[in-house]
C-alpha positions in Angstrom: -121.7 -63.0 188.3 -124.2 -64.2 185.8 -126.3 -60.8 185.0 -129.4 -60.8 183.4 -130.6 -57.2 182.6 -133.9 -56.3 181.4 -134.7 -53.5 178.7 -136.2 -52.2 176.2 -134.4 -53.5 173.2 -132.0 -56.7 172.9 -128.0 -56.2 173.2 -128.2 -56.5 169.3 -130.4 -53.4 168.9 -129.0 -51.5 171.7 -129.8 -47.4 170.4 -127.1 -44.9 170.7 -129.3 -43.1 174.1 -128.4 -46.9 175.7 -126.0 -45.2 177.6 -126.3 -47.2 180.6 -126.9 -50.6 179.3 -123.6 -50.3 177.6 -122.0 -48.9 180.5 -123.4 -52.4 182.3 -121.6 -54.1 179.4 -118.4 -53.1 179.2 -117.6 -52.4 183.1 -119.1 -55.7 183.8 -116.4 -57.5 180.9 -113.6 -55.5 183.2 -115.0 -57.2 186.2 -115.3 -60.4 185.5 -118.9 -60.3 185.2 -120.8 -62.0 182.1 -124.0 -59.2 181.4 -126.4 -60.4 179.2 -129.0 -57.7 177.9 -132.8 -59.2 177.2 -136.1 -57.7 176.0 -139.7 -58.6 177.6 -140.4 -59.9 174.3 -137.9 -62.8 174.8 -139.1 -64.7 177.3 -142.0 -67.1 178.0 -143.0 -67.8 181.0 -144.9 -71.0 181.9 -146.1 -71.3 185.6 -145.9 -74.7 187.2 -144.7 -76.6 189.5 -141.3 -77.9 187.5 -139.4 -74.9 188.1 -136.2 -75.7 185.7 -138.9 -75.4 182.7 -140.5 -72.4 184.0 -138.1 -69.6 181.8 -137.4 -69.8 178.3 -135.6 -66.9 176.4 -136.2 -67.3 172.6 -138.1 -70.6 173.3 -134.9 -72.0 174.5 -134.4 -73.1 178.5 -131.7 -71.2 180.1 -129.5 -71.6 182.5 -130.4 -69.0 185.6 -128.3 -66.3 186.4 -126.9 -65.2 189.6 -129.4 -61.6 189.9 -131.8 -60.0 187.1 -131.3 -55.9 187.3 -134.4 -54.8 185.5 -133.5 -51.9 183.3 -136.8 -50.3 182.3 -138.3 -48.1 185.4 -141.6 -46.2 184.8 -141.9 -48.4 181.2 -142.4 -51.1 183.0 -145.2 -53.3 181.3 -147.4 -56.2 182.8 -145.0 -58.5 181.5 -142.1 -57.0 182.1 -143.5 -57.5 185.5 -144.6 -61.0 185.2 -141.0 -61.8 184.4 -139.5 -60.0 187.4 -141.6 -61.6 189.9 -141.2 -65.4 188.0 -137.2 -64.9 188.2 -138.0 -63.7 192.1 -140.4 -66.8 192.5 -137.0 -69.2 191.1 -135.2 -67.4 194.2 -133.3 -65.1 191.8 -132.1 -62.1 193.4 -133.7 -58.6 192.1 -132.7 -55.0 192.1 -134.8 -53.4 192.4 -137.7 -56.2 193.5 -140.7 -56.6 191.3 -142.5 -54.1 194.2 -140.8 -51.7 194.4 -140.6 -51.2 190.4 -144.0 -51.0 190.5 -144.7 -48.9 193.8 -142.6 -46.4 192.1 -144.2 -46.5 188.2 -146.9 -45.0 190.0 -146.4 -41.7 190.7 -149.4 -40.8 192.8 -148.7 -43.9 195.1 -145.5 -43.0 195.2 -146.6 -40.0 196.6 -149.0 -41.7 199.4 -146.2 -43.6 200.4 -144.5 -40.2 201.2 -146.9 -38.2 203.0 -147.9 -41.1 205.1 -144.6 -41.1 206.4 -144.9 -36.9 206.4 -141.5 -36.2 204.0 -141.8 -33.1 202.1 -144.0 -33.8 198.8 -145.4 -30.8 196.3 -149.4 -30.9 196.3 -150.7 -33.4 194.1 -154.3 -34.4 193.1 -155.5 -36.8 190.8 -157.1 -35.5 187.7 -161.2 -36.7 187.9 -163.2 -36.0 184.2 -164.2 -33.9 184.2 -162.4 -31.3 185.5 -163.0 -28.8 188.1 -160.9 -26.4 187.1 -162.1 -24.1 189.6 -161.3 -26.9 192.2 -157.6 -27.1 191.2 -157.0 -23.3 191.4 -158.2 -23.2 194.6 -156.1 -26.3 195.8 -152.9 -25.9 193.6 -153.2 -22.5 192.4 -151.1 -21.3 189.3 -148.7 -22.5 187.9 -149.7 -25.9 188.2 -147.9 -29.2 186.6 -149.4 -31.7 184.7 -148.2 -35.5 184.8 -148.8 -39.0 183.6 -149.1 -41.2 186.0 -146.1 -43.0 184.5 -143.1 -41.4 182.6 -139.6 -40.6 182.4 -137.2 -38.5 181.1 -139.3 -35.7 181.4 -142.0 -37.2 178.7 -145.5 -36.6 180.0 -144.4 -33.3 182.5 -146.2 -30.1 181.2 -146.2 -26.9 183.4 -149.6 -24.4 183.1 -148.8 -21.1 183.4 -152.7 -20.0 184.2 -155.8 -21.2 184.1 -156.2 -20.5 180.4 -153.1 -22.9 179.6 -154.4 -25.3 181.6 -157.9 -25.3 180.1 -156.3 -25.3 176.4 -154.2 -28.6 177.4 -156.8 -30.2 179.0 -159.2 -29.9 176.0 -156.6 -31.4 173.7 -155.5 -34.4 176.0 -159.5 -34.8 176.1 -159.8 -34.9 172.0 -156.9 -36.9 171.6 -156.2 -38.8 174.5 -159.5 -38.7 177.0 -158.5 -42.2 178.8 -154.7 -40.5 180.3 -154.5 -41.2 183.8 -153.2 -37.5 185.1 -152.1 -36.0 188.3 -151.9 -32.0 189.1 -149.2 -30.9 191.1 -148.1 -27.4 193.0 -145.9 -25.7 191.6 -142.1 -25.0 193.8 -141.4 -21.3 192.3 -137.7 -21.5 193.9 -137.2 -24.9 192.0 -138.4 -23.3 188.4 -136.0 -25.0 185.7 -133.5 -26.5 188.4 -133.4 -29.4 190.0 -131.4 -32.1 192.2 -130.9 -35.6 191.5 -129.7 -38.0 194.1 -127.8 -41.3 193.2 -129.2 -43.8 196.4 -127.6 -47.1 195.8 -127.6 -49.7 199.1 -128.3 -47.7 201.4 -126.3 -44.7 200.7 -125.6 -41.6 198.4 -123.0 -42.0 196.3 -123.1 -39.1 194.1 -125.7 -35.9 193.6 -125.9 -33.7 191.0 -127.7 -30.5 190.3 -129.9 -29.9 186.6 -130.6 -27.3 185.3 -133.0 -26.2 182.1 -131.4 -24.2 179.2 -132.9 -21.4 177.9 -134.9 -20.2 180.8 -136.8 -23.5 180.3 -139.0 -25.3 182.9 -137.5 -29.1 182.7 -134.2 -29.6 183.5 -133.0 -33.3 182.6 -130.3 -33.8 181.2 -132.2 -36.2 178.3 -133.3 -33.1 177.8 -130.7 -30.9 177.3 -130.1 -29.7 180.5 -126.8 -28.6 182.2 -125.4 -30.7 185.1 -123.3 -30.2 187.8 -121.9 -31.8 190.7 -123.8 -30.8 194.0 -122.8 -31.8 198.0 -125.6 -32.5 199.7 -126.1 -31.7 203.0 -127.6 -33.3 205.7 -131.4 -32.6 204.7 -130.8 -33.9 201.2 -129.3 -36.9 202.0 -132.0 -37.6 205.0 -134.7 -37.1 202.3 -133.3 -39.3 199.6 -132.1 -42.6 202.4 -135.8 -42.1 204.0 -137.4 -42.0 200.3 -135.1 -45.1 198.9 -136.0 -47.0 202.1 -139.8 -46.3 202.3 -140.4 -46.8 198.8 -138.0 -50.5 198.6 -135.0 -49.5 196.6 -131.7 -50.6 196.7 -131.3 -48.7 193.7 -133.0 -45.5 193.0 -132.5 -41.9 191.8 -134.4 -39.4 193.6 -135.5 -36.0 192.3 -135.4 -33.4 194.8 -137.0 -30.2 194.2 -135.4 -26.6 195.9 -138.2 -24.8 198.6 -137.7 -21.8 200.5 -136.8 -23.8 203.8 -135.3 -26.9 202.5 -136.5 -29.4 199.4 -139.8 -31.3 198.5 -139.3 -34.8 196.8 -140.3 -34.6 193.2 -140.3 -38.3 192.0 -138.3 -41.4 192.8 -136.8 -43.6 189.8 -135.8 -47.6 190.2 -133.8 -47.2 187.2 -132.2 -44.0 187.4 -129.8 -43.3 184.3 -126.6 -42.2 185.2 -125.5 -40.5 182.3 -125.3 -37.3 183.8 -124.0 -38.0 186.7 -121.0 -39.8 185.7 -119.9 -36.8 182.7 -120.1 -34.2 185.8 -118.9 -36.1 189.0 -115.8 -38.5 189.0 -117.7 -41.8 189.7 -118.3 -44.9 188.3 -121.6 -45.7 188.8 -122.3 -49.0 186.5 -119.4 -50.5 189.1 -120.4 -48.8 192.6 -123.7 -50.9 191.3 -122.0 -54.1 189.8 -120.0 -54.2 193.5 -123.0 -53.8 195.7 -124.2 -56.4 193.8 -121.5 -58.6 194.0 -120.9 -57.9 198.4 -124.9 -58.1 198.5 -125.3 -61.4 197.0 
């Protein structure tokens, strides 16, 4: 196959944390597979009716590939967009599709999605300036987390211990940054600093792994520091993370499950989910079990 995969930076500025991307690389030499690594910034996209001059990458036509695997999940920009849904227009195969990237950027309609179809989902409200504080004990209580709309990684995730920490970050995101688009969700004591990520890709689990923070901390990725280690899910897990993958459009996904008393909650879903992680704790391949269902999909 001809892959096209869309990041952040160019293969010739790929940063050490590229983990993935490189993993795309070199398993995709082994197979037989030519991988080609492009930012946003390359292309140009000119919307007409002559669809061979439609792409250019570095002002130069090119050749389409076989499938585009966009690589940049909640970072997902307008363009980055634009580009997704021009190479789906040109009947070029996408995973995940230009809607579901963006359903899932979205964490608020991500969650929607969820509780419309009644899964499991922490309580969330979106933030309104200004803030009610006395509203969002009530509702949430304390603890209570703090998101961006969009963010990865653990970036933009901040846990309020009371109502005093909650006022004291609210009044500096409202001197520095008074535009953010924020959510509040409740906080799943049994879930404090651990957490679950499922691997969903085509349909099925192919690996799980458990996080958990060091240090008695609240975030648990593994970008962050956090231990890993493999975790068999049962029946309940897996149900949550197919049902999630499906609802939400993704062929590909990594879905962050959070421990309740009588079960789990779904935390967030990820349409580019890294796989570092997973791979250094469970004996899997994952750039290939994704380069295959690829290759039978197409």
């Amino acid at each position: 196959m001809n892959v096209w995969l869309l990041y952040k930076d160019s293969a010739t500025g790929l940063k050490p944390e590229a983990y993935e991307v490189q993993r795309f690389i070199d398993v995709g030499a082994e197979k037989g597979h030519s991988v080609h690594v492009f930012q946003p910034e390359q292309f140009e996209l000119l919307v007409s009716s002559d669809n061979d001059r439609s792409v250019m990458i570095d002002a130069s036509v090119e050749p389409l590939p076989d499938v585009l695997l966009p690589r940049m999940g909640a970072g997902t920009t307008y363009f980055a967009l634009s580009i997704i849904r021009q190479l789906e227009r040109l009947k070029v195969p996408t995973f995940n599709s230009s809607v579901s990237v963006e359903t899932v950027r979205d964490k608020l309609y991500t969650h929607q999605l969820l509780s419309r179809a009644k899964l499991p989902i922490p309580k969330t409200m979106l933030a309104k300036f200004p803030i009610d504080h006395g509203l969002v004990e009530k509702a949430l209580g304390f603890p209570v987390v703090v998101k961006t709309l969009s963010g990865s990684q653990g970036s933009g995730v901040f846990l309020c211990e009371n109502r005093r920490s909650f006022e004291d970050l609210l009044e500096l995101l409202r001197a520095t940054q008074s535009n953010a688009n924020l959510i509040f969700q409740e906080f799943i004591e049994p879930s404090r600093g651990r957490d679950i990520r499922m691997l969903v890709i085509g349909g099925r689990v192919v690996a799980a792994m458990e996080r958990r923070a060091k240090d008695g901390g609240f975030k648990a990725n593994f970008s962050m520091g956090g231990d890993v280690l493999p975790f068999k899910p049962d029946r309940g897990a897996e149900w949550l993370a197919l049902e999630s993958a499906r609802l939400l459009g993704l062929d590909i996904a990594g879905i962050d499950l959070l421990f309740d008393q009588d079960g789990y909650k779904i935390c967030e879903a990820n349409s580019s989910p890294g796989f570092e992680g997973i791979e250094s704790c469970c004996d899997m391949n994952i750039a290939a079990e994704i380069l295959d269902f690829i290759a039978f999909r197409l």
